[in-house]
C-alpha positions in Angstrom: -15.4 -0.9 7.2 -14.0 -3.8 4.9 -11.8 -4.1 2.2 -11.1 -6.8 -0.1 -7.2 -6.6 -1.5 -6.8 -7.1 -5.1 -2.7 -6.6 -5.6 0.0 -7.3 -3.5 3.1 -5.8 -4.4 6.8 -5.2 -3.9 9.9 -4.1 -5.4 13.9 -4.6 -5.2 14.5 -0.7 -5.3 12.6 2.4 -3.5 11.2 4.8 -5.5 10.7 2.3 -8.4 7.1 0.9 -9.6 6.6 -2.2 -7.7 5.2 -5.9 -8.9 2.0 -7.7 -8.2 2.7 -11.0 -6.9 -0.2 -11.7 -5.6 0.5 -12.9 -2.4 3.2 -12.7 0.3 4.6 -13.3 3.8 4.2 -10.2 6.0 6.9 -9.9 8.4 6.4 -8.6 11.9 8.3 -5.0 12.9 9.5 -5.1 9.1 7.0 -5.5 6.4 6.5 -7.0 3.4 9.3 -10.0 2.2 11.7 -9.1 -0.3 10.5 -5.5 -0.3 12.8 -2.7 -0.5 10.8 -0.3 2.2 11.2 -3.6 4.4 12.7 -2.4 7.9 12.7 -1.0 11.3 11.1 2.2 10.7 7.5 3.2 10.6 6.4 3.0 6.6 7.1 -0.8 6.4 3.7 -1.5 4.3 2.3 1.1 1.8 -1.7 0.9 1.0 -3.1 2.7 -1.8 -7.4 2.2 -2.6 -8.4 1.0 -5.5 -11.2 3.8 -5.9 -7.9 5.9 -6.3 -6.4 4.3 -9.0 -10.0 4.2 -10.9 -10.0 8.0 -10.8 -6.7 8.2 -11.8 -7.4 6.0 -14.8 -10.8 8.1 -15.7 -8.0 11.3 -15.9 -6.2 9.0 -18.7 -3.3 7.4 -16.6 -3.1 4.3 -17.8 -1.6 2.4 -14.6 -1.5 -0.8 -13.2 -0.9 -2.4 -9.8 2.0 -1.1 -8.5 2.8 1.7 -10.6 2.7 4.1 -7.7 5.1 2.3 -5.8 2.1 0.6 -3.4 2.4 -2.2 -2.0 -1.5 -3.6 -1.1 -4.3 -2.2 -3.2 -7.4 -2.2 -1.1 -11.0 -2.0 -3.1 -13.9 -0.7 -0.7 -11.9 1.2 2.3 -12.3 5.1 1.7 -8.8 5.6 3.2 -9.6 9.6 3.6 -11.5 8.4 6.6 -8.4 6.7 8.1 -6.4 8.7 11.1 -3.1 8.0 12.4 -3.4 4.7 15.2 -6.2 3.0 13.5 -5.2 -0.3 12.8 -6.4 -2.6 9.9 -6.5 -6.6 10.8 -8.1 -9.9 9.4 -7.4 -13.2 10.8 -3.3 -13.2 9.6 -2.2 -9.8 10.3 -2.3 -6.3 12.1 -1.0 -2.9 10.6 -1.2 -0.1 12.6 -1.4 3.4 10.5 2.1 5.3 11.0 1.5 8.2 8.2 -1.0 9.7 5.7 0.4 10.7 2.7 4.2 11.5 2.0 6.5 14.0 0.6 7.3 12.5 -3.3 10.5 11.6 -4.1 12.0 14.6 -6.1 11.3 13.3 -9.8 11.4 9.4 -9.3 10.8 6.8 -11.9 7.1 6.8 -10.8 7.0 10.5 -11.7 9.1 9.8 -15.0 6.6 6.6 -16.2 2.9 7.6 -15.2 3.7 11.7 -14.9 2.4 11.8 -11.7 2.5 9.9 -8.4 -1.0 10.0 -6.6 0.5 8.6 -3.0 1.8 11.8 -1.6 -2.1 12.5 -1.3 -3.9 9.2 -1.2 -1.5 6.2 0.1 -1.1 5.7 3.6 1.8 3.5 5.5 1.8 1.2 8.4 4.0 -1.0 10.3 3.5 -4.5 10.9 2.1 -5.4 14.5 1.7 -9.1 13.7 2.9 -10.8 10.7 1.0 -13.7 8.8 0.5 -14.2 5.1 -1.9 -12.8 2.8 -2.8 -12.7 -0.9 -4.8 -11.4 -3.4 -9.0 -12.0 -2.2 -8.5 -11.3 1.4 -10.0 -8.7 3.4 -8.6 -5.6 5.4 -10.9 -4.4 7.7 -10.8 -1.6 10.2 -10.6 -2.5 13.6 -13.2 -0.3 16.2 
């Protein structure tokens, strides 16, 4: 399965909508550069799919990239079919998946702006196995 990204994001503070910059270093055993969930700990890259978002939108959010605190939005990977281990690759970089979903932060300023925070059931995390540099166009795909 294989996934074209269409935002790249990050943010100075957790639990904060982040920005699409469209492209980015990824840094191996820490994440993306200059973003606040940047570390040594096993949710160093947050992906969120773009089918996601679109249902979220048809519900009335009105939302952009980001907004849920995601850092890579992925159009055409059904990430309900991801389990922990799998590992998503192109020719820069490998993220191995660390956890499905997440406990929401208690009232953030995701909560506060868009009312409700779909990652808690949707977004997934990694941690960066080998860093490169990717940008908005690329592909994620699913390693066998």
């Amino acid at each position: 399965m294989k996934g074209k990204i269409l935002a790249v994001c990050i943010s100075e503070k957790k639990g904060t909508s982040k920005k699409d910059i469209k492209e980015i270093d990824v840094i191996e055993n820490f994440g993306l550069k200059g973003d606040a969930h940047g570390g040594d700990w096993h949710r160093q890259v947050s992906l969120l799919s773009f089918e996601k978002i679109v249902e979220f939108r048809k519900r009335g959010g009105k939302v952009g990239f980001g907004d849920f605190g995601e850092n890579i939005v992925v159009e055409g990977i059904d990430f309900s079919k991801i389990e922990l281990g799998m590992r998503l690759s192109n020719d820069e970089i490998i993220l191995e998946i660390t956890q499905i979903g997440k406990t929401c932060h208690s009232k953030c300023n995701i909560f506060y702006s868009v009312g409700e925070c779909i990652m808690p059931r949707n977004g997934i995390f990694a941690r960066v196995l080998k860093g490169g540099y990717i940008k908005v166009g690329d592909y994620l795909e699913i390693e066998n």
